[in-house]
FIKOL-685458 format. One record per residue (C-alpha): x, y, z. Coordinates in steps of 0.25 Angstrom, whole numbers, padded with zeros to 4 digits, always signed. Example, Ala and Ser with C-alpha at 12.3 -4.5 7.8 and 13.67 -1.06 7.14 Angstrom:
2
+0049-0018+0031 +0055-0004+0029 
! end
This chain:
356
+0103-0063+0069 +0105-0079+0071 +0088-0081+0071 +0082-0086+0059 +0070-0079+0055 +0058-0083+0044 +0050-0070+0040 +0037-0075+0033 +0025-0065+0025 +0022-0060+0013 +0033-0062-0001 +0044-0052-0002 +0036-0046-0014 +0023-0045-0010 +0016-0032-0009 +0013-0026+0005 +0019-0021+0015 +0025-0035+0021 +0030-0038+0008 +0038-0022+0009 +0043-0025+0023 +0049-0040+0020 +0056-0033+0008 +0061-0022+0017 +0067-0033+0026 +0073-0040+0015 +0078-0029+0008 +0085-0021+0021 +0092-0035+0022 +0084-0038+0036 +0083-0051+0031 +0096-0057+0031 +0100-0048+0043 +0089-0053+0051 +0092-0069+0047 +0076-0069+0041 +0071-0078+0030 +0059-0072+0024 +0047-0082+0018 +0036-0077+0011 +0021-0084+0014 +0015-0076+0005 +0016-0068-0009 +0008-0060-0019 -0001-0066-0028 -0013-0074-0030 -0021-0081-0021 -0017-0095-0023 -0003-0091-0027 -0001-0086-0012 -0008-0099-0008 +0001-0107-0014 +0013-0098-0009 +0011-0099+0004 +0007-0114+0004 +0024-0115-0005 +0029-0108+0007 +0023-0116+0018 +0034-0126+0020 +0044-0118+0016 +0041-0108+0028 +0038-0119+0038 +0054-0124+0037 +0060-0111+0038 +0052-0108+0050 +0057-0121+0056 +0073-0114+0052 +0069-0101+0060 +0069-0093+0072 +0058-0083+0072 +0047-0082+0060 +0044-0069+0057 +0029-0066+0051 +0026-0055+0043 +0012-0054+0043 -0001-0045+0039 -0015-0049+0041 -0023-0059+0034 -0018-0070+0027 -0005-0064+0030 -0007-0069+0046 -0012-0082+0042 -0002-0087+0033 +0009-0084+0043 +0001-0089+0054 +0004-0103+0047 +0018-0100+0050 +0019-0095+0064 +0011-0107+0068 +0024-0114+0063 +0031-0107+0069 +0026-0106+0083 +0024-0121+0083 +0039-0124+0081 +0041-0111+0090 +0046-0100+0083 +0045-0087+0087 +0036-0078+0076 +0035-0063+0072 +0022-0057+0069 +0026-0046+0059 +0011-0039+0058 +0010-0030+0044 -0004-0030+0042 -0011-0019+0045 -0025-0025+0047 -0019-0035+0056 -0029-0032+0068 -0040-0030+0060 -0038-0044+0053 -0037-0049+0068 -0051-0044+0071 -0057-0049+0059 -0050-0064+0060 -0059-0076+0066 -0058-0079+0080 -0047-0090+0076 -0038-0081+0069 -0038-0072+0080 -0035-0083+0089 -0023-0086+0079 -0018-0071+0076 -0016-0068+0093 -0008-0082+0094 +0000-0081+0082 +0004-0066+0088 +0008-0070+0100 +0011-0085+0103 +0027-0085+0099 +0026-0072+0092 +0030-0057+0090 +0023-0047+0082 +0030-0036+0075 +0019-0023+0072 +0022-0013+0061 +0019-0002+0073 +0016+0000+0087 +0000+0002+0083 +0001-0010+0076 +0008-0018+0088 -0004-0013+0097 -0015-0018+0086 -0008-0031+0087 -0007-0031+0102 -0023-0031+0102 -0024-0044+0094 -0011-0051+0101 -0009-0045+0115 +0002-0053+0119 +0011-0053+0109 +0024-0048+0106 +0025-0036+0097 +0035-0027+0092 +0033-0015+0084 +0044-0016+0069 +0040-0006+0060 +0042-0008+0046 +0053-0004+0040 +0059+0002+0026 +0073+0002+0019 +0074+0015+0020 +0084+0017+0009 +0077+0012+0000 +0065+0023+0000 +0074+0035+0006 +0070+0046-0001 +0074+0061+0001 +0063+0072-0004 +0064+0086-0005 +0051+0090-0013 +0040+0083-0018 +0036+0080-0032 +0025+0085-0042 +0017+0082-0042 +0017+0077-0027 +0015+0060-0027 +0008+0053-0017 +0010+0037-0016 +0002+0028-0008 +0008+0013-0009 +0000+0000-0005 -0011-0007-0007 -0022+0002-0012 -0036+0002-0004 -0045+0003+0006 -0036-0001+0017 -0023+0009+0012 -0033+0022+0012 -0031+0021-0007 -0044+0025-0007 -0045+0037+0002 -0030+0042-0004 -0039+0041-0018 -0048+0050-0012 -0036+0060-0006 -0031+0061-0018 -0045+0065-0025 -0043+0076-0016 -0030+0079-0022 -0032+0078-0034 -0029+0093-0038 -0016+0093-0030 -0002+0090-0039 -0003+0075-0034 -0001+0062-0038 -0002+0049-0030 +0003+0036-0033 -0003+0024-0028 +0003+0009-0030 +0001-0003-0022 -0010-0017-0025 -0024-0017-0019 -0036-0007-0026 -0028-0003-0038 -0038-0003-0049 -0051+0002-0038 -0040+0012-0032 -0038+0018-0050 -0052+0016-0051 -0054+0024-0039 -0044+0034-0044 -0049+0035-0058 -0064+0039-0054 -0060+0051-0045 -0050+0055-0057 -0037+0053-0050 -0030+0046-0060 -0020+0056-0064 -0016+0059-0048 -0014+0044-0047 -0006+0032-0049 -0009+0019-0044 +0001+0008-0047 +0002-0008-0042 +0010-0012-0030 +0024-0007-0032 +0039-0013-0031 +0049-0008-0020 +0056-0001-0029 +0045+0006-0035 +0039+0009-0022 +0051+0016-0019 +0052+0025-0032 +0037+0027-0030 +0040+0034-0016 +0051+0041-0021 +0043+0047-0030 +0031+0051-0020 +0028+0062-0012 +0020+0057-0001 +0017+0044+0003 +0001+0042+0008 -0007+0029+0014 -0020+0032+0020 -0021+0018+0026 -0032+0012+0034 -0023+0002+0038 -0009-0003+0042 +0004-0007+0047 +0015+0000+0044 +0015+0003+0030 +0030+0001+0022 +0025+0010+0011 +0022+0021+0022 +0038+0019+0027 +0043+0017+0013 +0036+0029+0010 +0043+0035+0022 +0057+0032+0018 +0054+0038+0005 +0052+0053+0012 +0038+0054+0010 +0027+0059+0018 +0017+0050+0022 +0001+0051+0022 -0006+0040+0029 -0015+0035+0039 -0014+0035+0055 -0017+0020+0054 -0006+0007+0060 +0008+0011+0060 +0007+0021+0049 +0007+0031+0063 +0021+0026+0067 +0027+0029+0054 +0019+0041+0050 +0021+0053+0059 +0008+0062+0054 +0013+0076+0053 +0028+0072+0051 +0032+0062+0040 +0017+0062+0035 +0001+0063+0039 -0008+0052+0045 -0023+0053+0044 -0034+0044+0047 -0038+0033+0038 -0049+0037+0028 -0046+0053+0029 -0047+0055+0015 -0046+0071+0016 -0036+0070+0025 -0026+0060+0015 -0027+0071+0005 -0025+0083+0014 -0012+0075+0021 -0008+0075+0005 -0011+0087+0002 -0002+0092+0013 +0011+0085+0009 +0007+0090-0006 +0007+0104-0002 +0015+0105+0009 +0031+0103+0005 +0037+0105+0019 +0028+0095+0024 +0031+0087+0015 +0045+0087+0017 +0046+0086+0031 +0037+0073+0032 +0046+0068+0019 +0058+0068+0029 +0051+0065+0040 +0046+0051+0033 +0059+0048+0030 +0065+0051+0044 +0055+0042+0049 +0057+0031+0039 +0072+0031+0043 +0071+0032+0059 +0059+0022+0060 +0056+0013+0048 +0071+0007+0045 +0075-0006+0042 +0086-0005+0051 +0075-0004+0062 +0066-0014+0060 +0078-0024+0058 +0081-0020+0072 +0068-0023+0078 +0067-0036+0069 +0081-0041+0076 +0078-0036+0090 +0065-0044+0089 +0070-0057+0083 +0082-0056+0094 +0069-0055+0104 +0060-0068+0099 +0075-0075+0098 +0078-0074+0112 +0063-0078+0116 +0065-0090+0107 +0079-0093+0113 +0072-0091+0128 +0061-0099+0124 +0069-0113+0120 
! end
């Protein structure tokens, strides 16, 4: 590919889930196959240490984007949005063509609850000189309501998918269940706490890791008497997140909110069934009743009876365990989101090339 491309979001490190597709990207190689230069605008750590970040890469990041192309955001909701909205304004003054790359998974309730101005600025910056990418087609519609007239095209996430493959024949005992992410309100922690009071006189253990609530979600777990069903551990590394799911049974997130979660698809790739939530584009890559079970956010007896079932049910079990890894591999590859990523950059190059 002869176009120059600048990717901007969050460091390579960071935790979350922008931070696991940018590594995927780089990982898989997409990068150089793809001519991008990745630059971070933002990275883990305290206040003023991200203030002082950002403000280091400010002309470092306005040169390259005079060098490029196409700039490429990656973007969730927030301050995420309004630190790159710095750089497409840059951009779409010396007119070059920008990517929306919409992670966040309260992106249209952040809309509703902006000022008037904000508002104003989040429709332009979606549609003047600009394509979004969703993480699904629900998503694309959310985002249609806030920008009507822009361009939007559906890339799923993607995985490496040799780097989680996993083939399982029986479970362990006792059975492990992992949830991985930030733990709270919004990723249903509290409500799987509550599933697995239900629990507690089955032969399972369930590991919890990520940032957020750690010390109310112990707390929480000590004064119901859980503590020897449960582990909670901090945010975990790549490598660790990939022996943790080898290791695991089943994979749940009772999510209120999201986009399309990479622990969910990596969790996939590894084989294991998945118990989630009917919310964002968990639906596209969750088939309720073949590679997992979806309920409704907040069904707390629900969560523990879908558990229950993979628990005590081994042919169940087993067929959604293939059935997550054949999905993982026809649908979540790298090799398919290179293809869209290529066939919409060839699509801005030509409108550019048109246009002067």
């Amino acid at each position: 590919m002869n176009q120059k491309i600048l990717m901007l979001g969050t460091d390579i490190t960071t935790q979350g889930g922008i931070g696991s597709v940018v590594r995927s990207y780089r990982d898989s190689g997409l990068f150089n196959r793809l001519n991008i230069r990745y630059l971070s605008t933002h990275r883990d750590g305290l206040k003023f240490d991200k203030f002082l970040f950002f403000i280091r890469q400010i002309p470092i990041i306005c040169f390259a984007i005079f060098k490029v192309d196409l700039v490429h955001l990656q973007t969730s909701q927030g301050w995420s949005f309004r630190r790159l909205v710095f750089f497409y304004l840059i951009s779409s003054a010396i007119r070059k063509k920008v990517i929306w790359h919409v992670h966040g998974s309260t992106f249209d309730n952040y809309y509703i609850k902006s000022s008037g101005i904000e508002k104003k600025l989040i429709r332009y910056a979606l549609t003047n000189r600009s394509s979004v990418i969703a993480l699904s087609n629900s998503w694309k519609e959310r985002l249609q309501v806030i920008a009507p007239k822009s361009d939007i095209r559906v890339i799923r996430n993607g995985i490496i998918l040799d780097k989680y493959r996993s083939v399982r024949k029986e479970t362990h005992r006792p059975f492990v269940v992992t949830f991985l992410g930030r733990l709270g309100v919004r990723k249903g922690t509290y409500d799987l706490i509550h599933a697995i009071e239900l629990l507690k006189d089955l032969n399972i253990n369930f590991k919890l890791a990520g940032d957020g609530d750690i010390q109310k979600c112990s707390r929480e777990i000590l004064s119901r008497g859980l503590n020897d069903k449960v582990e909670i551990r901090t945010w975990l590394d790549p490598d660790s997140v990939v022996s943790v799911l080898k290791s695991s049974d089943l994979y749940v997130l009772p999510s209120y909110d999201e986009g399309l979660p990479m622990g969910i698809l990596e969790a996939m790739a590894s084989g294991l069934p998945i118990v989630s939530t009917n919310v964002g584009g968990i639906p596209e890559a969750v088939e309720s009743g073949v590679n997992g079970l979806l309920i409704e956010p907040g069904d707390v007896k629900s969560l523990a009876l879908s558990i229950q079932r993979y628990y005590s049910d081994i042919k169940l079990w087993h067929s959604a365990s293939q059935a997550s890894l054949e999905r993982a591999e026809s649908q979540f590859s790298m090799e398919s989101v290179e293809l869209s990523l290529r066939q919409l950059y060839s699509d801005l190059g030509s409108n550019l090339s048109q246009v002067g």
